[in-house]
Structures are given as structure tokens and as C-alpha cells.
N, C-alpha and C positions, 0 to 999 in steps of 0.2 A: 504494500500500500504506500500510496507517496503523495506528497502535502507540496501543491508547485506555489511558488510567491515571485511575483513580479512587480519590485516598485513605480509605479508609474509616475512618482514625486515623491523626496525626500529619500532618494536613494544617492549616499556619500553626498550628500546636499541638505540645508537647511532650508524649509520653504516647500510647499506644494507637493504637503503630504496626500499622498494616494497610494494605497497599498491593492490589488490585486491579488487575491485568496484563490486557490481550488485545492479543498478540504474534501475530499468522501463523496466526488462529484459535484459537489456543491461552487459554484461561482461567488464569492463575495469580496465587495469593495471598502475597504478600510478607507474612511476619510477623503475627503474632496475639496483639496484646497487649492488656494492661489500663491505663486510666488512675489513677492514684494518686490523685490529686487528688478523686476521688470515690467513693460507697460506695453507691451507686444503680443502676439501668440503664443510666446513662452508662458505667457501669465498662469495658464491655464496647463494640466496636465493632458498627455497626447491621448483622447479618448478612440483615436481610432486604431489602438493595439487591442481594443475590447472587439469591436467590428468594426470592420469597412464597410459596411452597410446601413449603420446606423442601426438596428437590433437590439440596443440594450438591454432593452424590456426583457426582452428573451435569453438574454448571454448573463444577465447578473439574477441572482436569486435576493442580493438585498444589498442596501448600503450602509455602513453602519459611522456615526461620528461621533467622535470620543468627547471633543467639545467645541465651544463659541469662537476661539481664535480664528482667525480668518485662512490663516494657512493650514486649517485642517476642515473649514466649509463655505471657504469665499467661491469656490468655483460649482459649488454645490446649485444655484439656481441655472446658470448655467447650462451645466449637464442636465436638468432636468425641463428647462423649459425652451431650450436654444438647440440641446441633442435630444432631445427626447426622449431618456429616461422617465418609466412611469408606476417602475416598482416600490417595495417597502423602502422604507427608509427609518432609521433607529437614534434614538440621541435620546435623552435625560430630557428629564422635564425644564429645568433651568436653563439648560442648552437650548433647547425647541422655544423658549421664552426669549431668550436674549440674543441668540443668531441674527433676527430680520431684523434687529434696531444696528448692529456693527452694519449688516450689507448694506444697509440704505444708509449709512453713514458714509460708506466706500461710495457707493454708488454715485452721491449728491456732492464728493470730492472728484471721482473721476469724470464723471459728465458733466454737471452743471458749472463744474471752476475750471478742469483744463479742456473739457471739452471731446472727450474721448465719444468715440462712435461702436459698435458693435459690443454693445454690455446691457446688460438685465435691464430690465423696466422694475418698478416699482411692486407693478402688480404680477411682474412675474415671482419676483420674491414673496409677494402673499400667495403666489399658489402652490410654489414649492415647497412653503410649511404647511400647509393642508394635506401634503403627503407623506410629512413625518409621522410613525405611530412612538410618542414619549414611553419612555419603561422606566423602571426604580430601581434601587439597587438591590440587589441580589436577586432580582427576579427572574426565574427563568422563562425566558422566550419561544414559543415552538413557533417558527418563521415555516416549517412547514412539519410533512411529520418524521421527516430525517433531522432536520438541522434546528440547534435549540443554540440562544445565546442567554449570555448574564453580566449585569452590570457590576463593576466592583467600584470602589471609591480610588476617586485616583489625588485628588487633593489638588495641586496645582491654581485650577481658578476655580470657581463656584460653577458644578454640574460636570467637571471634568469625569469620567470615567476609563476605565478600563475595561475590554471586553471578552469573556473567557465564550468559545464557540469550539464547539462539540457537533460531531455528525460521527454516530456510529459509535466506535473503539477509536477515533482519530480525536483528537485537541489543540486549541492553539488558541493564546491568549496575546492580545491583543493594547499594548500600554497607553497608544495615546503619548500624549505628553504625562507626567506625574513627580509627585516629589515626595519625598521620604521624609521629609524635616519638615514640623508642625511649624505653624507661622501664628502672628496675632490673629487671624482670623478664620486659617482652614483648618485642619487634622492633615496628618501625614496620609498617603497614599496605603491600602492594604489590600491582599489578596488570599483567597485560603491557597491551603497545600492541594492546585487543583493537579499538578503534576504533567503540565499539559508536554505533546509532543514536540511542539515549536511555540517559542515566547519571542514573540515579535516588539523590541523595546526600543524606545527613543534613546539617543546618544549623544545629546548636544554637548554636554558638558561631561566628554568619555574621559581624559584626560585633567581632568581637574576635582580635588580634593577641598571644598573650601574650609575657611578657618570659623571660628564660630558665630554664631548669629548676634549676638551678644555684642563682642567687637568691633563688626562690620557696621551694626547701628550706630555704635556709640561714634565710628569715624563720618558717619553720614552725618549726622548730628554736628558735630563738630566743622566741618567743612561747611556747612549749609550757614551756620550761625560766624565763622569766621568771613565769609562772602559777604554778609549783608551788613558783618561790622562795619565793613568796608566802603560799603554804601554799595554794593554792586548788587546786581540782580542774575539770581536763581534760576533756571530752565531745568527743570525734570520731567524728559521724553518719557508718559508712561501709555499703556492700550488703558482702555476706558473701565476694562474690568481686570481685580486681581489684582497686579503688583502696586493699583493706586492707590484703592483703598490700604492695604499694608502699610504702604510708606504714609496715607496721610495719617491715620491714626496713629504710626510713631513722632510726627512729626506734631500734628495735635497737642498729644502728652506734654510733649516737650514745650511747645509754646507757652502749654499754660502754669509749668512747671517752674521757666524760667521768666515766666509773664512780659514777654516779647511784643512788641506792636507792630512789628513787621509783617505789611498785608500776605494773606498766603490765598494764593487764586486758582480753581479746578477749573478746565475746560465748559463752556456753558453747558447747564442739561444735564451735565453726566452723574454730579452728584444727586441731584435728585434721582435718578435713573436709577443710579447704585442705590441708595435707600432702600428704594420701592423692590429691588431683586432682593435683597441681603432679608427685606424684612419678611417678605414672601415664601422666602426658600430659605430661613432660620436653622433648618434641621440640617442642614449641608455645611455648616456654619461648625467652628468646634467649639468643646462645651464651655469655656469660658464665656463665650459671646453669648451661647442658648442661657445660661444662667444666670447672664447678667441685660438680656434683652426686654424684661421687661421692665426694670428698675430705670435703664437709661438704656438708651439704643447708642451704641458705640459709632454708627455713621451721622451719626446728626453731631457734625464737626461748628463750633463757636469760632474758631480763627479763620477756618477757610472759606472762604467765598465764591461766587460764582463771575469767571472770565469774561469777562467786555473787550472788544478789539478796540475800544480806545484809550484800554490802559497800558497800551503799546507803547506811548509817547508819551506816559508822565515819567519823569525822574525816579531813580530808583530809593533805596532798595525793594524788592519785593520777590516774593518767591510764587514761581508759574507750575502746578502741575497740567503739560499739555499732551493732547492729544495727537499723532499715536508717536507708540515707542521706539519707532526707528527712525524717524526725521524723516519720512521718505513722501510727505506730504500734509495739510491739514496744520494746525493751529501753532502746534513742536513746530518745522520747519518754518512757517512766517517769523516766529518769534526768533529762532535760531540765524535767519537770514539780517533782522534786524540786530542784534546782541549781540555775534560771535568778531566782531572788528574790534570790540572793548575791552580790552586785556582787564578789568573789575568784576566782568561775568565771568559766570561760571556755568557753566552744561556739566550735571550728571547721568550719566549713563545706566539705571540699572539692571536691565537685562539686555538677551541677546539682540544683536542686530544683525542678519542676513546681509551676505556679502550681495553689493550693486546699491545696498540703500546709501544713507547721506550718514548716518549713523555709522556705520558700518567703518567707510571711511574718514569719522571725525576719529574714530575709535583708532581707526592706522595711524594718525597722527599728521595727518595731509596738511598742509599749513594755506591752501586755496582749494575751495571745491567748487569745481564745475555742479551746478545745481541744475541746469537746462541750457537749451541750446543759448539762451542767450540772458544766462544769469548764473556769475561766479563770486565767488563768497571766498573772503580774505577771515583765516580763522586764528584771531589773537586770544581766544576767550580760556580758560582755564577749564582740562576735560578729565574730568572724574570719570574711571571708571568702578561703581560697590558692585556688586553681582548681588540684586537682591530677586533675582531669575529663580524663577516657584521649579524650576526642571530639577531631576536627581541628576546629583553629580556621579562621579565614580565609584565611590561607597556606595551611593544612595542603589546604582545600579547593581551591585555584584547582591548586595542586600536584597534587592527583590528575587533575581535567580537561583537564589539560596530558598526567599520564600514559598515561594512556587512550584519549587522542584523542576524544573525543566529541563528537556533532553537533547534540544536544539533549540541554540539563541541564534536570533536575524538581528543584525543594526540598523536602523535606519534613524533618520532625521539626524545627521550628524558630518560634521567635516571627515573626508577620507584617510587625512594623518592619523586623527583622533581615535577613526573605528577601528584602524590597524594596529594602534597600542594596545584601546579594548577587548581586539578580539585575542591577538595574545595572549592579554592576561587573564582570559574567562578560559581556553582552552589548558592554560598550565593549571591553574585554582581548581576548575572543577570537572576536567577531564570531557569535557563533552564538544561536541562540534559547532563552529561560529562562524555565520555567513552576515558580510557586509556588502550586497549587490547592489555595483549604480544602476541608475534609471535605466528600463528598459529589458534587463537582463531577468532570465527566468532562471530559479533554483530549482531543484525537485532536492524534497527531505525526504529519504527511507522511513515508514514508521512500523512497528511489528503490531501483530494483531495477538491480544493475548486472550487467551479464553479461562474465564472462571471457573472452577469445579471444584465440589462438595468433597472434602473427605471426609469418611466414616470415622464412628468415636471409636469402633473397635480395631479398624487396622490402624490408627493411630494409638492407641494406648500400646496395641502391639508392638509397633514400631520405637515407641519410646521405652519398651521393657527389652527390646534388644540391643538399644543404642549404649544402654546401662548397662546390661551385662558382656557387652562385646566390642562395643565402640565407642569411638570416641565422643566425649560430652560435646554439649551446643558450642561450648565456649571453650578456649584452651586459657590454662591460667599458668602464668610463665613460674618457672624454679624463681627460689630465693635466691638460691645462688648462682641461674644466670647472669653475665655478664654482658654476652655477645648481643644484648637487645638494649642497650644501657643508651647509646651514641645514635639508635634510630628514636629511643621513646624520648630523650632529650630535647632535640631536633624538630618531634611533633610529626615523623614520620613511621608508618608502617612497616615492623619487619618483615624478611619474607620468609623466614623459618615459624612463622605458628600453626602449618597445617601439620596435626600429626596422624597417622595410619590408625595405630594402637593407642587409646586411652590409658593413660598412667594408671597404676597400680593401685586398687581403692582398697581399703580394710576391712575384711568380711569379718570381723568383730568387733565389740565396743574396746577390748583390751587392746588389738592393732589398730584402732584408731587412736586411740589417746598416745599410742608411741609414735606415731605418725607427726604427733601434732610437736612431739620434741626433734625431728628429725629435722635438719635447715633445706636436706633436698626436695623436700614433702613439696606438691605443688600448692601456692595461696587459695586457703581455702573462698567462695565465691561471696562471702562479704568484706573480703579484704578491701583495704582501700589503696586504689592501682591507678595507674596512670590512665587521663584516658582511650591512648594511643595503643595501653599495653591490654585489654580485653577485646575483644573482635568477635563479634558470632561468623558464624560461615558462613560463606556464602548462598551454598545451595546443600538441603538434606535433600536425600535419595531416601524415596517411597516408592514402595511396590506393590500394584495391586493390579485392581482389573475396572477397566471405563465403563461406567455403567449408561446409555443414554436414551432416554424415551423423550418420547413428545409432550411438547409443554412444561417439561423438568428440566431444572439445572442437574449437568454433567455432574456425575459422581463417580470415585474410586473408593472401590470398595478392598475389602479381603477376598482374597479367591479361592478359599475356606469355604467360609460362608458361606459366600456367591454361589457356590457351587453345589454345598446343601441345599440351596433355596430353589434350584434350577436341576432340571434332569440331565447332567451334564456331566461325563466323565473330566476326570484332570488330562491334562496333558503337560507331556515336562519338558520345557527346552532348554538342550545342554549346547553350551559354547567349549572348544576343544581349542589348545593352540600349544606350539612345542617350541619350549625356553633349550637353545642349542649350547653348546658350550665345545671346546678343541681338548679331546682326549688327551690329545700329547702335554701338553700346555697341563692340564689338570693330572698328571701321572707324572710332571716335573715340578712343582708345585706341591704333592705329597710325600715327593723325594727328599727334596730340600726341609719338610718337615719332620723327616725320620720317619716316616709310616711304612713307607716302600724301603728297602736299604736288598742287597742282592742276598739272598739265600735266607733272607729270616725276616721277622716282621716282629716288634716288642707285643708281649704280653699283656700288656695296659696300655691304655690312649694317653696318649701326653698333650695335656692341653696346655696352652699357653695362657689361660686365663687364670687369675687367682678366686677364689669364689667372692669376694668384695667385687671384684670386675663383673662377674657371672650376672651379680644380682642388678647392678647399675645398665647392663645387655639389654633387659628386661624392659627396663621402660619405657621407652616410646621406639617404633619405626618410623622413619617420615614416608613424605612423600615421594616418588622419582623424579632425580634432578634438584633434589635438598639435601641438607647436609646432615646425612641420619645418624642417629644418636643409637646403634647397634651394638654399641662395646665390642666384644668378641664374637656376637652369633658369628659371625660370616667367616670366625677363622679357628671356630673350635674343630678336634678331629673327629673324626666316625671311629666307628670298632674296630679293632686291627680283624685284621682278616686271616684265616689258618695260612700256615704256612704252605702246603700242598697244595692252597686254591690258588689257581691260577688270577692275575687282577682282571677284575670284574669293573669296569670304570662306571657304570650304570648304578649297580651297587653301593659303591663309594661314591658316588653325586647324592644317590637318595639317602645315604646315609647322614654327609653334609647338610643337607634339607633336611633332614628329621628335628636333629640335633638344634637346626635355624630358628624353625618353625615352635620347637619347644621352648626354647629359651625367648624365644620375641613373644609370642599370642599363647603360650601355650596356659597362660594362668586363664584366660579369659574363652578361649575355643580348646576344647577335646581333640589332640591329637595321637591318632598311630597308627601305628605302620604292619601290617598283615602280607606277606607270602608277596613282598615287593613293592607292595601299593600302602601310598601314604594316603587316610584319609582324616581331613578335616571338615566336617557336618557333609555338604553335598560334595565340597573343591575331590579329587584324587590327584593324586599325583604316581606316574609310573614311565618306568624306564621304556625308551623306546629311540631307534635313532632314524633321524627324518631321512625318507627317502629322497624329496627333493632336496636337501643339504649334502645326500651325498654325488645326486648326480651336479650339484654347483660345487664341486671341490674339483678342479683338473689337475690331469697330471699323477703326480707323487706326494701333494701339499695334504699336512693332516688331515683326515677325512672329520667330518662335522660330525659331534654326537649330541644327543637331548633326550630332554627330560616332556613328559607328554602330561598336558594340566588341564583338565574337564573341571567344570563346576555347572549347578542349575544355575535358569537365572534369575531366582530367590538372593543366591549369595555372591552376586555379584561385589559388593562390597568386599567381604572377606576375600574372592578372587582375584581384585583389585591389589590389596595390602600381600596377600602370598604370592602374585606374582613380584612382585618390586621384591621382597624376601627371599625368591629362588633367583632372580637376576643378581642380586647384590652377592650370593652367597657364593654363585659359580665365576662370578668375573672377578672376584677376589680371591681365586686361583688362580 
């Protein structure tokens, strides 16, 4: 199954967000914005990569927008009454409230003052929100009867959201713009642990860490009130909704704080505007404000007042919040055209500004800006840049993909330096895969299809009564007296020696428990307190049963016992056979060197090289193959000497070697022995045998191949598992 994403805007780009979705067959378009930065066909994103025919209706199943900014729904009327889109459309009630009051803002700057031609009517934007349906937050959506969305809080501006969309076993969440850090007026951005398969997140600020909120006011403050000491006057480019009200009400405080009379003026309109949403939509609001909204409404501002354009021409000081936040047209810019020659002013900056606007470039440090073709601006004025930008910065962002759980991140809305740091550093952090596609280009993300199923209480208590008696527990709990883990748990990384084969040694009575507990090699018992690097459950338990499946049931594994009493169904057994080889000569030069074999005689007793202190420390764990196994002497103790008159039996002496393996590793925990050549442990056998095909791959005169032949059900798969690695280790160590 594969989830394709094509940025159609705000791909390695800030501006003219539009995302292109196909989820589970499902078409959908994330966001519908316009680019600032230009006043051309670019404005708009290139709707004809959806059809060349114009089709929408039919090629999109929904459009969904996260919020009011205009570069996530200025191009929205557009598309809908200029291309002719006539499908659903999604957005927050606040959103669906305050969207048509920015467009016809946009609108009556670009048409009626400079004049532009081929853009929305008035009444096209009234019917383009008659075709939004509003939703709430957490509500789930069935857009039809595959595809279901949900709204999450994304904080940022009032009504901002985030969108988790589901079809099928497929997921993908969907950010929006958002921000993690509470402000005087929103709550931080949240989302559950939806786990989705691709999290599609904004990146504006992928590369930046800010310092604390606290600081950056107190230097806003300070600057602001040092400017008008001065007699100069104040410019703060802000959008009409969100970062204004912020700053006025910090700035408010402060006014009356320090009981200042220096006029402080909002854009006309907008603070009433703001009121009327803020008071409306109180529950979007965070709980400071909800608890203190009816005592005193926090935007009903005493200092600031409402903008007149003929306060353009009095003497300053005085402090302007204008409208909009990039300078790139509207009340900011006129005032910025008049004020930036006076090196007493001051322009502060505090969010972003999309490269081509006037911001943008005041921001580069441009010391003359071309503003139009036939209007250039000399800039002496003092330019502050605070970041008091509602976006998640870097933190903010690793933060939510942690929340989320997600298995594939997409970057979008971000500069392309930036998203190449980011995605580096999402792919080392949290090992998962990170795509940052410019505009235009298609991804496919693989996603797996997992299917749910019931297991039963009885072959699970089964399975947990032989994990106890025979294998290893959930969790490995490291020696006391390991070392070799001391420089990865330090460090906060994972060793790679904790999977072991064979479960340590447990005390089948209350009396070898309590000596256990004096012993320093004893493993920490499981309330110890451990690092949290040094406990690890496993990755995956192996269960073994049988799939039970009817119609209109969830998929169940049952015991096949049971099953099988329950059903008129004989058992049947499937055996796995495979032959561990080993070099005759090699293994008869090898028991030479240990005195076993010597010419004409063989000792009377096995001389083993282990001391029984060694024997017993053997015992404890086997690893896994290709780890560094903790077998003490199994693999080099001797077999039984052999009569002197027998001729050597090399088959013999291998299963002898493996008897001997087998006992002293598992033998506390699984029944072994050995009968008339064949070594049995529960189903596993083990019996001499030398592979035919090994000896027709031997040419020549080169030692001919010999082995050992190992059947098991495949019940004991497990066990089969840990005795092969056991009989490998035992004959290559000859």
C-alpha cells in the first residue's frame, strides 16, 4: 500500500501552501493558499497538475484548511469559483468565521488600490464559504464511508488546526502551521499518540532553537520604550489576527504599568474585529483568558486606539501596530515608505517574512528598496528583528514527532537549507524516513497493512508457562558484575549483547533463592532500580498456534490442542530437517592436540579443561549467532574416551561433543539424552549422518564434509533455534 504526496505550494518554499494527498484511493487537498511574494500567476498554486481539464469536482474527494492565514486559503475562492471546484471543503468554525473578512481585505488592497484584474469578486468569496462544512475539534468526520478526518488543536492563531485523516489501515496527519509554546493568549498545539503513517509538518523555523519567551519580551519592551524616549516612532508589521493581539496585550500591560502616554494605534477595524472573534470563540482561547473573560475581557485595550491615515503627518512619538506582516502592501508599507529615511524610527519585525516581500528584504538589510516600478525607498530607520512567530521551532518540531509516533515525516512550508538540517536530524534521532519534496514533485511512502487478531487466554497462559520454564524472560536484566555494558548505558545508548538464547539460572527453592540473593553474579532482581537504557523488553515473542477465521469475527489464534478437540480433525506434524557439516580431519586434529586421540591408546578418563567453578558459570546464558556468547567451556569440554580396539568413529565423537554442549548450556531447563546415537531434546533429534550433497561439493583429495543431521516439530522451533547456534558453536570450535 503506498500514500503519494505532491506539494503543489510550500514545497522547500514558504508561501502557497497546497498539499496534494492520495491516501487508500482517496484524493485530498491540504490547504489552498497564495504566495505573497508575488502579484502574477505565480500567486496562485498550479491547479492544473490536479486536471487538464478542469475536473476537480471529480479528481478531489475534499479540501481540507488548517487555518485563516492567507497563504494556507487566499487562493481558496479562486479555485473554487474561477476553476471550479464544487466539493466539500473542511476548516474550524473560527476559520470558516474569519477567512472572508482577510480575503476581502486582500481583495479591496489588490483591486481597488493597485488595480489588479483577474481576482475574486466579493460575492465570489461569499459563495465559496457556503461550501465550507465547519467541524470541532476532535471530531470525527466520515467525508464518505472510507475516509474519516479529525481536528486537533494546533494553537498558532485562533481556529488553527491540525488534521489526522484515516482511510482504511492507512494514516496521515496533517500540521498546518502550529506551535508548541503557550503564549498570553493560545495553549500550545496537541495531538494524541495517533501513530499515523506519514506526518506531514510545517518547517519554517527547522533550524532555529529560540531563547525564552520571557527574555525576548522583556527586549521588545525595552526597544519599543527606548524608540519613543527618543521621540521616534514605532512600526510593528503585524497580520490582523494572532501575533497582534499577543504583542498588544504585552505591550498594554506594560503601558499601564509604566503609565506611559505615548499614543499606541491598531490598524482601523481590526481591533474591534479581534474582540468580536476572541469573545465568540473564548473556548479556543487558553485558560487564563477563559477565566478571566468575564471579570474583564483582556482585548478591550485603554492605550491603544484605532488608526486614522492622518496620523501619518503628526510628529512623533507614537507606536503603529499595522496591517499586514510582511510590508508587502496595505497600511505597514505606506507607513514604512513614509518613516524608514529617519534614522529615530524604528521597524520591528516579529514574524516571518516570505522571500520577494518588502519585509523580507528590510530583514536582508538592503539599505534602498525598490518598492514598484516607480517607487524606491532609502532605509535609515533602525530594524529589529524579536521572533515572536506563533510557528514550532526545532524543538517544538522533533517534540510533536515524538508525540505522534510517526513512521514517515514530509517537510514542507520551509526554506531548503533548513529542511536538509531537519531532515538529518529526524532521521539520526528517530531512525525513521524524511522526505522534503519541492513543488511539483510526487513521493510514494510504502505503508504495511497490519491485521489485528485475538489470542486465546489458554494458549497464552500456555505460552507464558513455557517461557518460564524454558526460556528466556520478557526482559533481560544485566549481571552486577557486568562491565562491558557500563560505556553504552553511560552514553544513553543501547547495547547489543542483551538478547540471550537460554534464561539464567532461577532457584527452584526458597533456600537457593535467598543464596542467590548473596551471590554478586545473580542477575538484578526486576524491581531493581536500572538505568533506563539498561532494561529492554524484546522485540518480538514467538507464539504458536492455529488462525482461526469466520465471518463477521475478529481473526483469532488459538491452541491447536484444543482446536483440535473442538473440531473432527486429526493432528498433523510438520518436521523441519537441516545438517550442521563440520571437516572430519580438522575435528580428529583438534582431539589430537587435546590428548583424546594419541596412537595406540586413548586415557581412561576425559580430561576436561574446565574446572567445575568454570563448568557452572558454562551454564548461564547462550547468546544469540553472531554475539559474543557467554558459553565458558561447553564448546571445548571432551566426550568419553573411546575403547581402544574401536576404530574412531568421528560421528560419534561430534555427538558426543553435543551431548556434553547441550547438557551443560539448556540442560537445567530442557530434558536431555542420548539413546543408541540419537540425541533427543522434547521434539529437536539430533543424529549422525554425512551429507550427500557435501560430499559430492568436496573435489578432488580435499577432506571430504561430514555432519550432524537436526529434525525438530514446528512447536519447538525456539528450542531449535538456541540448539542449532549450540551445535554450530560447538563443532567450529574444533
Amino acid at each position: 500500500m503506498t500514500i503519494q504526496i505532491v506539494p503543489l505550494g510550500a514545497g522547500q518554499d514558504v508561501g502557497r501552501s497546497c498539499i496534494l494527498v492520495t491516501i487508500g484511493g482517496k484524493n485530498i487537498m491540504l490547504d489552498c493558499g497564495m504566495h505573497m511574494g508575488f502579484n502574477d500567476e505565480r500567486r496562485f498554486p498550479d491547479f492544473s497538475y490536479i486536471s487538464k481539464t478542469g475536473d476537480f469536482t471529480e479528481m478531489l474527494d475534499c479540501v481540507i484548511i488548517s487555518h485563516f492565514h492567507l497563504d494556507h486559503c487566499g487562493a481558496l475562492p479562486f479555485f473554487t469559483e474561477m476553476c471550479g471546484y464544487d466539493g466539500n471543503i473542511y476548516m474550524t468554525h473560527p476559520t470558516k468565521a474569519i477567512c472572508p473578512i482577510l480575503l476581502e481585505d486582500y481583495r479591496k488592497i489588490s483591486v481597488e488600490r493597485k488595480g489588479e484584474r483577474n481576482f475574486f469578486t466579493s460575492q465570489m468569496i461569499k459563495d465559496c464559504m457556503k461550501k465550507v462544512i465547519a467541524v470541532n475539534l476532535h471530531q470525527t468526520i466520515m467525508v464518505d464511508d472510507d475516509l474519516e478526518i479529525c481536528a486537533y488543536y494546533a494553537g498558532h492563531v485562533l481556529g488553527a488546526a491540525m488534521f489526522y485523516i484515516r482511510v482504511g489501515d492507512e494514516s496521515l496527519v496533517y500540521t498546518g502551521d502550529y506551535n508548541m509554546t503557550p503564549d498570553r493568549h493560545l495553549g500550545s498545539a496537541w495531538i494524541d499518540k495517533v501513530r499515523p503513517d506519514v506526518l506531514i509538518t510545517e518547517s519554517t523555523y527547522a533550524t532555529t532553537i529560540r531563547d525564552s519567551k520571557r527574555s525576548r519580551e522583556r527586549d521588545f519592551l525595552k526597544k519599543v520604550h527606548d524608540c519613543v524616549a527618543e521621540k521616534g516612532n514605532v512600526i510593528i508589521p503585524v497580520f490582523a489576527l494572532g501575533r497582534a493581539q499577543e504583542l498588544c496585550i504585552l505591550i498594554e500591560t506594560y503601558w499601564e504599568r509604566m503609565d506611559l502616554k505615548v499614543p499606541i494605534y491598531f490598524s482601523a477595524g481590526l481591533t474591534e474585529k479581534a474582540n468580536h472573534f476572541y469573545r465568540l470563540f473564548i473556548n479556543w482561547t487558553n485558560e487564563k483568558i477563559k477565566s478571566t473573560f468575564v471579570q474583564r475581557n483582556m482585548f478591550d485595550f485603554k492605550h491603544i486606539k484605532a488608526w486614522d491615515r492622518s496620523y501619518i503627518d503628526q510628529p512623533g512619538p507614537m507606536v503603529v501596530f499595522a496591517t499586514p506582516g510582511m510590508l508587502h502592501s496595505g497600511t505597514s508599507l505606506e507607513l514604512f515608505k513614509k518613516w524608514a529615511p529617519d534614522p529615530k524610527n524604528m521597524v520591528i519585525m516579529p514574524g516571518y517574512c516570505v522571500a520577494g516581500t518588502v519585509g523580507s528584504k528590510v530583514l536582508a538589510g538592503e539599505k534602498r528598496i525598490q518598492i514598484d516600478s516607480y517607487t524606491a525607498v532609502d532605509v535609515n530607520l533602525k530594524v529589529k528583528n524579536l521572533s515572536f512567530s506563533a510557528h514550532a521551532d526545532a524543538k517544538g518540531i522533533m517534540q510533536l514527532i515524538r508525540q505522534c509516533d510517526a513512521k514517515n515525516v514530509v517537510l514542507v512550508h520551509g526554506e531548503k537549507s533548513s529542511m536538509g538540517f531537519l531532515k538529518s536530524r529526524i532521521m539520526t534521532e528517530f531512525g525513521i524516513p524524511c522526505f522534503d519534496p519541492p513543488n511539483g514533485t510526487t513521493i510514494s511512502i510504502e505503508t504495511s497493512h497490519v491485521i489485528p487478531i485475538e489470542v486465546s487466554a489458554k494458549l497464552l497462559k500456555k505460552h507464558l508457562a513455557q517461557s518460564s520454564a524454558s526460556k528466556p524472560p520478557l526482559f533481560d536484566y544485566p549481571s552486577n558484575k557486568s562491565k562491558n555494558n557500563d560505556s553504552a548505558m553511560d552514553t544513553g545508548m543501547e547495547s547489543s549483547t542483551s538478547a540471550h538464547l537460554s534464561s539464567p539460572s532461577s532457584p527452584s527453592s526458597p533456600d537457593q533463592g535467598s543464596s542467590d540473593e548473596n551471590n554478586s553474579d545473580a542477575p538484578s532482581p526486576p524491581n531493581a532500580r536500572l538505568e533506563p537504557s539498561s532494561v529492554k523488553p524484546k522485540d518480538k515473542i514467538l507464539i504458536q498456534g492455529m488462525l482461526v477465521m469466520e465471518d463477521g469475527k475478529t481473526i483469532r489464534l488459538e491452541d491447536a490442542d484444543d482446536l483440535l478437540d473442538r473440531i473432527p480433525m486429526d493432528m498433523h506434524t510438520v518436521r523441519f530437517e537441516v545438517t550442521k557439516q563440520f571437516n572430519e580431519t580438522a575435528l580428529r586434529l583438534a582431539a589430537e592436540e587435546a590428548n583424546l586421540v594419541s596412537v595406540g591408546a586413548v586415557p581412561a578418563e576425559p580430561i576436561s579443561s574446565a574446572s567445575e567453578e568454570e563448568e557452572k558459570e558454562s551454564t548461564a546464558a547462550v547468546h544469540d549467532a553472531g554475539e559474543d556468547l557467554e558459553m565458558g567451556d561447553a564448546t571445548t569440554t571432551s566426550a568419553r574416551p573411546l575403547p581402544a580396539s574401536q576404530d574412531w568413529d568421528v560421528h560419534a565423537y561430534a555427538l558426543d561433543l553435543v551431548h556434553h554442549a547441550l547438557e551443560r548450556a539448556i540442560g537445567e531447563h530442557v530434558p536431555i539424552r542420548c539413546e543408541n546415537g540419537v540425541i533427543y531434546a522434547r521434539t529437536v533429534e539430533i543424529r549422525a549422518g554425512t551429507s550427500a550433497a557435501a560430499k559430492e561439493a568436496s573435489p578432488g583429495d580435499e577432506a571430504p564434509a561430514s555432519g550432524l543431521l537436526i529434525g525438530w516439530d514446528y512447536r519447538d522451533e525456539d528450542l531449535a533455534t538456541r540448539i542449532l547456534s549450540i551445535v554450530t558453536l560447538t563443532l567450529a570450535a574444533k
